[in-house]
C-alpha positions as CSV (number, residue, x, y, z in Angstrom):
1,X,109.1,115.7,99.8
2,X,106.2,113.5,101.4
3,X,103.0,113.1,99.9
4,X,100.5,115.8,100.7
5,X,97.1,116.2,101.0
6,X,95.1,119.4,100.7
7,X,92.7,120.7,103.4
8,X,89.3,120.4,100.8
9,X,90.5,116.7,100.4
10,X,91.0,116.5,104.3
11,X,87.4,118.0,105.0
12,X,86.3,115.6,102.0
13,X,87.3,112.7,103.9
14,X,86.5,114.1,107.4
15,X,82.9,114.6,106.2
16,X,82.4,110.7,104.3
17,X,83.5,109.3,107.8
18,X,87.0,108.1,106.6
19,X,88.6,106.7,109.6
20,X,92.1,108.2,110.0
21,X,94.1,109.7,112.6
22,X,94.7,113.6,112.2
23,X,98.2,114.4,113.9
24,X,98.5,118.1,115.1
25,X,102.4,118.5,116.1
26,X,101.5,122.3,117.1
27,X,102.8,123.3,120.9
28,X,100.5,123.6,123.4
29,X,99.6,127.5,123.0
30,X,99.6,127.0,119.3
31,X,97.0,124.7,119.8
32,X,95.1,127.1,122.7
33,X,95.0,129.7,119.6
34,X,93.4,127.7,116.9
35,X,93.0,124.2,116.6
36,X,90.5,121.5,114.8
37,X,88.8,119.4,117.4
38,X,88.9,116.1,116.2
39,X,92.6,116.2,115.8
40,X,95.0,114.3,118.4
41,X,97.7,116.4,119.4
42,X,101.4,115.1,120.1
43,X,104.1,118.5,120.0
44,X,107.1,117.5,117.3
45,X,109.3,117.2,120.1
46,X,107.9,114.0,121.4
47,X,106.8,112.2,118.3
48,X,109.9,109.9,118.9
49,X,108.9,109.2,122.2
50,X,105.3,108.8,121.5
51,X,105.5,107.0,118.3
52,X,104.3,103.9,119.6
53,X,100.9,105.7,120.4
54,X,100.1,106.2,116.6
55,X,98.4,103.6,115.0
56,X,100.3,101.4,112.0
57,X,96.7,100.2,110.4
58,X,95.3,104.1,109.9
59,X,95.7,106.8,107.6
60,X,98.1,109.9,109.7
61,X,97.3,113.3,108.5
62,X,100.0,115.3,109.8
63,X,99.6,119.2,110.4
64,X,100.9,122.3,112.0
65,X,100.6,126.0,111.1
66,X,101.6,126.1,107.7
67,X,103.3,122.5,106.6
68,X,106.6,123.1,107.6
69,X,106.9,120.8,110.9
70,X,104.6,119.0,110.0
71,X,106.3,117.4,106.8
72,X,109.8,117.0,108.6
73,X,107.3,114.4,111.7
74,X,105.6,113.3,107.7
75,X,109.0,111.9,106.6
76,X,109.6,110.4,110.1
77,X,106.9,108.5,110.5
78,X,107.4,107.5,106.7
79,X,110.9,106.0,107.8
80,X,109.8,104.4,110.7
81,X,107.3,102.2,108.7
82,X,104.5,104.6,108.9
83,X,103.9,104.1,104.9
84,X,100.0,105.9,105.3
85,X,101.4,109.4,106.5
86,X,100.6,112.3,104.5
87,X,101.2,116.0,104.7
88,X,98.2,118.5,105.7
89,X,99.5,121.1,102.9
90,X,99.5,124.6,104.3
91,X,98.5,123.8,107.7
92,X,95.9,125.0,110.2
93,X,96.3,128.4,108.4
94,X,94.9,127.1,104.9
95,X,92.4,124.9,107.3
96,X,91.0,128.8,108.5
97,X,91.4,130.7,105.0
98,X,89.9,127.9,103.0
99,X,87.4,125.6,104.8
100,X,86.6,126.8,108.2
101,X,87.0,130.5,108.7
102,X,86.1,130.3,112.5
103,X,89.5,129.1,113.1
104,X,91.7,132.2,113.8
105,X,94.6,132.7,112.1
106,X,98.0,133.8,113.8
């Protein structure tokens, strides 16, 4: 398993000004439902063909709905020399139940 980090730690760090890239690998309509806006979006599916558009010198924060996608892209990136990727553990959904509860759940 990856390394993860939890939504209170990601809000932490969003809030301090860390500068890192948060990777939502949601589809499209997923993202239409609930998303976080300061989060770049690239679907699962094309993460090998959009690799090259991730930055090697940041900090990736990878998420989807609950952690399950989104640590399968985690251990790509890891293997493709993308040693800064963590985990978002339990996804958008533990984004809305546990820090921002404007974000609807689905």
């Amino acid at each position: 398993m990856s390394d993860e980090i939890s939504v209170h730690d990601l809000k932490l760090r969003h809030d301090a000004g860390e500068d890192f890239v948060l990777l939502d690998v949601r589809e499209p309509d997923e993202i239409a439902t609930a998303s976080i806006p300061w989060a770049t979006t690239i679907p699962m599916m094309e993460i090998p063909a959009r690799i090259g558009e991730l930055p090697h010198h940041k900090p990736i924060v990878v998420m989807c709905h609950h952690g399950g996608r989104s640590e399968r892209v985690t251990r790509f990136l890891t293997a493709n020399g993308y040693d800064n990727a963590v985990n978002l553990e339990g996804g958008i959904d533990a984004w809305a139940t546990s820090v921002d509860a404007t974000v609807p759940r689905y």
